[in-house]
C-alpha positions in Angstrom: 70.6 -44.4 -27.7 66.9 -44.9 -26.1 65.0 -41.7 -26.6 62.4 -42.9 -24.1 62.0 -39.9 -21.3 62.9 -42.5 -18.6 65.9 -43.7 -20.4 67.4 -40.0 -21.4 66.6 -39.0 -17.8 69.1 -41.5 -16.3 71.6 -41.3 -19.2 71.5 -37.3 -17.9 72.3 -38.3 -13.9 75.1 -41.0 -15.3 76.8 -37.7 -16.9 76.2 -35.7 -13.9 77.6 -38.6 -11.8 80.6 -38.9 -14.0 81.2 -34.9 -15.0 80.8 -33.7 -11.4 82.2 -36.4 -8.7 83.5 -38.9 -11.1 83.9 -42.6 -11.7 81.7 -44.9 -9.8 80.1 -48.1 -10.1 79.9 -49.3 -14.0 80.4 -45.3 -14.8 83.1 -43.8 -16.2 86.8 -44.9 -16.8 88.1 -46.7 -13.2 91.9 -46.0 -14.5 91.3 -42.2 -15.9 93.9 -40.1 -16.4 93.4 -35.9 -15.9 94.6 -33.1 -17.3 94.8 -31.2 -14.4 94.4 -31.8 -10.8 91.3 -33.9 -9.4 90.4 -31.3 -6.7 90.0 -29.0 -9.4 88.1 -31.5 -12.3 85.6 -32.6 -9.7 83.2 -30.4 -7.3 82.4 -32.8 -4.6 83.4 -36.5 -3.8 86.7 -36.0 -1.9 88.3 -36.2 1.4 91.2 -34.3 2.6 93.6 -35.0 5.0 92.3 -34.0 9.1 96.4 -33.1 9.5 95.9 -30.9 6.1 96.9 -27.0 6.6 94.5 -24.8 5.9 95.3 -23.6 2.9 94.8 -27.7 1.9 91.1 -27.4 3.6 90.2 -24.4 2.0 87.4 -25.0 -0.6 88.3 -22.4 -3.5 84.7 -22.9 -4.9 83.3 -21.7 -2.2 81.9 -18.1 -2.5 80.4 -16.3 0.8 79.5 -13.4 -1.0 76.3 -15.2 -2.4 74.9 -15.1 1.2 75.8 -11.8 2.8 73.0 -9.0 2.9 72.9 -6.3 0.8 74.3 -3.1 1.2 72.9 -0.3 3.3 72.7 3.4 1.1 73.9 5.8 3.4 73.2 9.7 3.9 77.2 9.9 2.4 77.2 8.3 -1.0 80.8 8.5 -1.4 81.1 6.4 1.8 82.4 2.7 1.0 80.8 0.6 3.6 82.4 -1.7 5.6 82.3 -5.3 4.5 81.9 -7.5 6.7 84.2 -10.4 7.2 83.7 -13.3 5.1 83.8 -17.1 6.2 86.3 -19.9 4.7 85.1 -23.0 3.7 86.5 -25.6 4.1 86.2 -28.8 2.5 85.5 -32.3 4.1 87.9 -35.0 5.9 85.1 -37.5 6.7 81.6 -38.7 5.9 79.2 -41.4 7.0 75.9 -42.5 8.2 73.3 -43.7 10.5 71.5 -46.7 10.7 69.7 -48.9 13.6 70.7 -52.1 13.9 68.5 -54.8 15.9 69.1 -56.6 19.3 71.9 -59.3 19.6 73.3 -57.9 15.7 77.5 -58.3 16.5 78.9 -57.9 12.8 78.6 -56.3 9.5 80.2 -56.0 6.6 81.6 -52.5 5.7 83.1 -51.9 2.1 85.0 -49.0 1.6 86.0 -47.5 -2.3 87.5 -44.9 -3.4 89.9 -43.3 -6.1 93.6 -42.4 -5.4 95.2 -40.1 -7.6 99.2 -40.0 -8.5 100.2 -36.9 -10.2 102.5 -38.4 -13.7 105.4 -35.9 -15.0 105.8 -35.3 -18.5 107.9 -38.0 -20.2 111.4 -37.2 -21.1 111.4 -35.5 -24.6 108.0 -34.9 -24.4 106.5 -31.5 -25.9 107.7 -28.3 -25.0 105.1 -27.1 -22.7 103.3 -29.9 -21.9 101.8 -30.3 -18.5 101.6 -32.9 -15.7 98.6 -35.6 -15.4 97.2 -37.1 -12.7 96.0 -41.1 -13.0 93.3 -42.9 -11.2 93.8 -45.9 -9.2 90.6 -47.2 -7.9 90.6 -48.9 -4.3 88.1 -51.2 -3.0 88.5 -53.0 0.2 85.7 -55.0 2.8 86.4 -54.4 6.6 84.6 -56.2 9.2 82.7 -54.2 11.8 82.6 -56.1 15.4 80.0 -54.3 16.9 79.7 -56.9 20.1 77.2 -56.2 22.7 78.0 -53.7 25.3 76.6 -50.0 24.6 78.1 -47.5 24.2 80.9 -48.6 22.0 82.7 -47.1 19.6 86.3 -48.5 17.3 88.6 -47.5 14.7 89.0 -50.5 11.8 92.0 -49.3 9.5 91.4 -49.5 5.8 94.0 -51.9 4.1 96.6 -50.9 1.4 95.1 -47.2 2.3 97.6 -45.3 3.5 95.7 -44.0 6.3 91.7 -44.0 5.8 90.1 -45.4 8.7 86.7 -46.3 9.3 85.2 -44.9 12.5 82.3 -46.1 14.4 80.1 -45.8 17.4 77.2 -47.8 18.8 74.7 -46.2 21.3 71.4 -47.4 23.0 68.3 -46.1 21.9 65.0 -46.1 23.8 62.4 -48.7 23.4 59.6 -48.0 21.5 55.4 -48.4 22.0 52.5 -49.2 19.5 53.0 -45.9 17.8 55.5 -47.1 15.5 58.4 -47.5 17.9 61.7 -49.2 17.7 62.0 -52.7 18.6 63.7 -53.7 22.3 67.3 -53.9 22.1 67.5 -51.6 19.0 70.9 -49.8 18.7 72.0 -46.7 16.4 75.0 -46.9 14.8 77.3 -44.3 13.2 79.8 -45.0 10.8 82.3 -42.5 9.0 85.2 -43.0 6.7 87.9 -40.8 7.7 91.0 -39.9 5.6 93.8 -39.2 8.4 96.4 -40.2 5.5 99.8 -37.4 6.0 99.5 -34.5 4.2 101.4 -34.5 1.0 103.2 -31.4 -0.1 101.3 -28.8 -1.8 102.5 -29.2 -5.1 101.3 -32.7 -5.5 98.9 -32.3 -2.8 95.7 -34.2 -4.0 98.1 -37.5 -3.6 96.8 -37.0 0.1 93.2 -36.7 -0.8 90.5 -39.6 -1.3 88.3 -39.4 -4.6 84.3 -40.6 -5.3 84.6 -42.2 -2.1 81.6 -44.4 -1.6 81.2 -46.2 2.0 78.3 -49.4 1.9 77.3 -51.4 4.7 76.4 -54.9 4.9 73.9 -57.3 7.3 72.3 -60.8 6.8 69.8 -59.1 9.0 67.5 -56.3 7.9 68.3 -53.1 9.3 65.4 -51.4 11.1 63.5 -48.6 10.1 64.0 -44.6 11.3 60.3 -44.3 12.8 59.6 -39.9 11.9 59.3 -39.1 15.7 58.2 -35.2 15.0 55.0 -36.9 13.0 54.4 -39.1 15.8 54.5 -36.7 18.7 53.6 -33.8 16.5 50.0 -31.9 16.9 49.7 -30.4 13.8 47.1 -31.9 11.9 49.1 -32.2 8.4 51.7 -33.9 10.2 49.6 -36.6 12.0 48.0 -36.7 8.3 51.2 -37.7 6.6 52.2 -39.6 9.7 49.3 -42.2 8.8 49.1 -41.8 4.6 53.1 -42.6 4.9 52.9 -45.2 7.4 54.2 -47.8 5.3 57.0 -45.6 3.7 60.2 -46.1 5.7 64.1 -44.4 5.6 66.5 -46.8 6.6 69.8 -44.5 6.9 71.3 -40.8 7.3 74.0 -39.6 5.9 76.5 -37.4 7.6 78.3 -34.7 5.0 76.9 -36.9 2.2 73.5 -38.3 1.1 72.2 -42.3 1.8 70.5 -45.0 -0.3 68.9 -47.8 1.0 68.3 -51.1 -0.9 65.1 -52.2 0.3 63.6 -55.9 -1.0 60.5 -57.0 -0.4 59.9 -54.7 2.7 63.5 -56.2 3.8 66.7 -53.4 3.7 70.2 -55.2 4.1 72.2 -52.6 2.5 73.0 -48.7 2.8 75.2 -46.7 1.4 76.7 -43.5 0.9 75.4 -41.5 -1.9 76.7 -37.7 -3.6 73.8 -37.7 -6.3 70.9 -38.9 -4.6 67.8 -39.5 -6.8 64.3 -41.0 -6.2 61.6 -42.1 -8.2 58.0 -40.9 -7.9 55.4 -43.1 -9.2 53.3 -42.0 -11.8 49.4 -41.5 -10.8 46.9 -42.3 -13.3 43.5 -42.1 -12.7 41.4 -45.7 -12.7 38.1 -46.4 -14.2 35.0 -46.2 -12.6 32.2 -48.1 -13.5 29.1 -46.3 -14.1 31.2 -42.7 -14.9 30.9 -40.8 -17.6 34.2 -38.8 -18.0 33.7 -37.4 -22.0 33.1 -34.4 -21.8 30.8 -34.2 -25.7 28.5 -36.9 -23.8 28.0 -35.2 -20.8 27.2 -32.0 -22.7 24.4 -34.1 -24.2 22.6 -35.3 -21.6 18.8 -35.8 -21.9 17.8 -35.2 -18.4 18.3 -36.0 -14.6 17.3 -40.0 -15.1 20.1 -39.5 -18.0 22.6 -37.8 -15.3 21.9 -40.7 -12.7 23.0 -43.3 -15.3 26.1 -41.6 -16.5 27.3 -40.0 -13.2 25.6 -42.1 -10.1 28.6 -44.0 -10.3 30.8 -41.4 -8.9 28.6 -41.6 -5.4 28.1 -45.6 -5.2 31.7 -46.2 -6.1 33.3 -43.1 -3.4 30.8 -44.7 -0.7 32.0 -48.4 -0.9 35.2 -47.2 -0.7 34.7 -45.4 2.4 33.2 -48.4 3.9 35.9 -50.8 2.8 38.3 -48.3 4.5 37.1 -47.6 7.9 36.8 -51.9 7.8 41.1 -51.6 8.1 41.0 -49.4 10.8 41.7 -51.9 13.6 45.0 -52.5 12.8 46.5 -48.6 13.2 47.6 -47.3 16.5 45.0 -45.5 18.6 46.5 -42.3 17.6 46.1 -43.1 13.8 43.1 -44.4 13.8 42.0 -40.8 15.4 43.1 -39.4 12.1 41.8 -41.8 9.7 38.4 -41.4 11.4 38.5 -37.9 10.7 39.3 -38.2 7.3 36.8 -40.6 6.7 34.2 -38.5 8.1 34.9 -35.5 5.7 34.8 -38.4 2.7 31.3 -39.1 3.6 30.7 -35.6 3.6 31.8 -35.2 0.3 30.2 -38.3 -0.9 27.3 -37.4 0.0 27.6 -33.6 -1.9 28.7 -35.5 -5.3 25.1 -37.5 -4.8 23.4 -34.1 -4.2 25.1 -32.6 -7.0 24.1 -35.1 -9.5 20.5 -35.2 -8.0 20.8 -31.3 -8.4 20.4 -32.1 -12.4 17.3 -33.1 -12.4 15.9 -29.0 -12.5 16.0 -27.4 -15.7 18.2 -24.6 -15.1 21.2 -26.5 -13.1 21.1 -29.2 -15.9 21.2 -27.0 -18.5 23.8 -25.1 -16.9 25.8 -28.1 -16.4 25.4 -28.9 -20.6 27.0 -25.8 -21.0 29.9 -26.1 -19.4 31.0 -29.6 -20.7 30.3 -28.0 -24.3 32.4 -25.1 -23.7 35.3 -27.2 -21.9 35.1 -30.0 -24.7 35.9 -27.0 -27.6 39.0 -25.6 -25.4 40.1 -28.6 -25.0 39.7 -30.1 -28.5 41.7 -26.6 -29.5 44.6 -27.0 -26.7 45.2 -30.6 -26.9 45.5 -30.7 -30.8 47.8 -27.9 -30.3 49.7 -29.8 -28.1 49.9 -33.1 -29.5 50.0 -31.4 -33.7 47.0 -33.7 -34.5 43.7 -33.0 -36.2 41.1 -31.3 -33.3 38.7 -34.0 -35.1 40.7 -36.8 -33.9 40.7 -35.6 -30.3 38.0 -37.0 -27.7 38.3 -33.9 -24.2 37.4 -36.1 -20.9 37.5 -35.4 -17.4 40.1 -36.6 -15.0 37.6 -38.2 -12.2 38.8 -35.6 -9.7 38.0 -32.5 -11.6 34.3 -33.7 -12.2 34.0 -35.0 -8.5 35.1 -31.4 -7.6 32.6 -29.7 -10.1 29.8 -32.0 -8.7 30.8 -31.6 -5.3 30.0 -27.8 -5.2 26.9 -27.8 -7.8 24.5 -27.3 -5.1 26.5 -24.6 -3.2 26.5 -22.8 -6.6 22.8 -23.2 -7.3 22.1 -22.4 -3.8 24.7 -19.7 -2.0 22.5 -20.3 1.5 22.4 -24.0 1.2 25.1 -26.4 3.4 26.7 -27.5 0.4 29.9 -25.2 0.7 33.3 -26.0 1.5 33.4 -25.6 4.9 31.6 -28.8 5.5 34.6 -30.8 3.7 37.5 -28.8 5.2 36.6 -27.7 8.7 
């Protein structure tokens, strides 16, 4: 087995996947057999019957007590207050998801799986004592959605060999959209649940009626179209419309209903959804690139000669955070009015702040600020020698303590507002 971090991460969700809703995909064993009942081997995953009692529906994992308030002390400690009634909950018959489909789009593919399990008696002559077993049969069938043209629509496609799971749909309009990262004319939102209206079995053998690690995908030769975040767009708040530009370009393609979603997405292109009970995602590591003309060792820095010395081994921080800018505010033309409103503004404060990180470095030039500056690159290079040989069980001789670029921007940045408390160099000109 792999020991790398991103290879015992997923080997940890594949157990989670298996241990909590069960087999799926290439996990796990298709044809399982239990020990005991799946509705008690597996927490989530499962359908019941919609004609199910409710003693059937009731979800016997569910504990209301987590969520009540505490109680009250009264003037009468012997008093026993009142508790107040709890809630049942129950567990699911259906689950789906949401998706917007473009104009003139009149079929898709919908595949449906799922386990079925059949409670096994113990063999004649078997052990004294033994127990029955329940044994996995998995299902996998592909319907064919015919969505036609006419809105609103909705239909009920039967799931073969299924004894009653249906696939439910319904197809509405949706307004058209504008520049601001509307929908497409013609685009329609379509919602799509698998439903397990099988009879109720008899409580005994009761989990015969239920559906297992049901899993619902839907299929296009056409890309489904994007969910456009409407509160971002219409929203005021300024770290809204912030995120509404800086995620432009980051899209969801589904909802789920009762369950999570997953979109496949290819090359900008997403042709496939699906259901999803352990949804993940992957965040991209950040590491910080090099910048010519930028001293980031700390020993160096600690040894500068003077501010000529300072320019040469910092004036890259300025030069490079200015062309930047410029190349930026160059791909404005192509947001919405409304973004580019934003983006202005945050280009703006950049100059700002561009401009204190020349000032700072400029700043080192006088004695006292450079000397100041020495000292506090000596005293953070023997910390950080200390921690990191700690850290890593190395020799501290081996280790070389740098800046990350944003910590030194930062300490430049507010250099003159230090040096000068009455000067415009504080944070208000960045941040207000």
């Amino acid at each position: 087995m792999s020991t790398e971090p991103i290879q015992v991460r997923a080997s940890l969700l594949d157990a989670l996947q298996v241990d909590l809703i069960g087999p799926s995909g290439g996990l796990g064993d298709h044809r399982e057999t239990l020990p005991q009942a799946p509705s008690r081997w597996y927490l989530t995953g499962f359908l019941v019957p919609t004609d199910a009692d409710e003693d059937q529906r009731y979800d016997p994992n569910s504990d209301d007590e987590v969520d009540q308030a505490p109680a009250v002390a009264t003037v009468d400690e012997n008093q026993t207050p009142e508790q107040a009634a709890s809630k049942r909950s129950y567990l699911p018959s259906s689950l789906g998801l949401s998706i917007l489909v473009p104009s003139g789009k009149q079929e898709l593919q919908a595949i449906v799986r799922y386990g079925e399990y059949l409670r096994i008696e113990p063999e004649e002559g078997a052990r004294q004592g033994s127990l029955p077993q329940w044994r996995r049969n998995p299902h996998e069938e592909i319907l064919t959605i015919e969505l036609g043209t006419q809105v609103p629509a909705h239909g009920v496609v039967p799931v073969p060999n299924s004894r009653g799971v249906e696939v439910v749909w319904s197809l509405r309009g949706v307004p058209d959209g504008d520049s601001d990262g509307g929908l497409p004319k013609g685009t329609r939102s379509l919602s799509i649940f698998v439903v397990n209206r099988r009879k109720a079995s008899p409580d005994e053998v009761r989990d015969e009626g239920f559906v297992f690690q049901v899993e619902l995908e839907v299929q296009s030769d056409q890309s489904f179209i994007a969910r456009p975040s409407l509160h971002s767009l219409e929203s005021d708040d300024w770290d809204e419309r912030v995120a509404d530009l800086q995620y432009r370009n980051s899209f969801e393609y589904s909802v789920g209903h009762g369950v999570s979603s997953e979109s496949v997405v290819e090359e900008g292109v997403c042709k496939i959804v699906r259901t999803c009970h352990l949804p993940t995602a992957e965040v991209e590591k950040v590491a910080p690139a090099k910048i010519d003309g930028v001293t980031l060792n700390m020993e160096s820095l600690a040894l500068l000669r003077d501010g000529q010395d300072a320019m040469e081994q910092l004036g890259g921080f300025a030069s490079s955070y200015e062309s930047w800018i410029e190349k930026q505010k160059k791909s404005l033309s192509g947001l919405s009015q409304r973004r580019q409103e934003i983006a202005s503004e945050l280009l703006r404060r950049a100059g700002l702040a561009a401009k204190r990180i020349r000032a700072g470095i400029e700043l080192l030039a006088q004695n006292d600020c450079m000397e100041a500056f020495r000292l506090a690159n000596k005293a953070m290079a023997d910390q950080g020698r200390r921690r990191l040989a700690l850290q890593l069980n190395i020799a501290p001789e081996t280790v070389t303590p740098a800046w990350r670029p944003f910590q030194l921007a930062f300490i430049l940045m507010n250099l003159k507002g230090i040096a000068d408390p009455t000067s415009d160099g504080g944070m208000s000109l960045v941040w207000n």
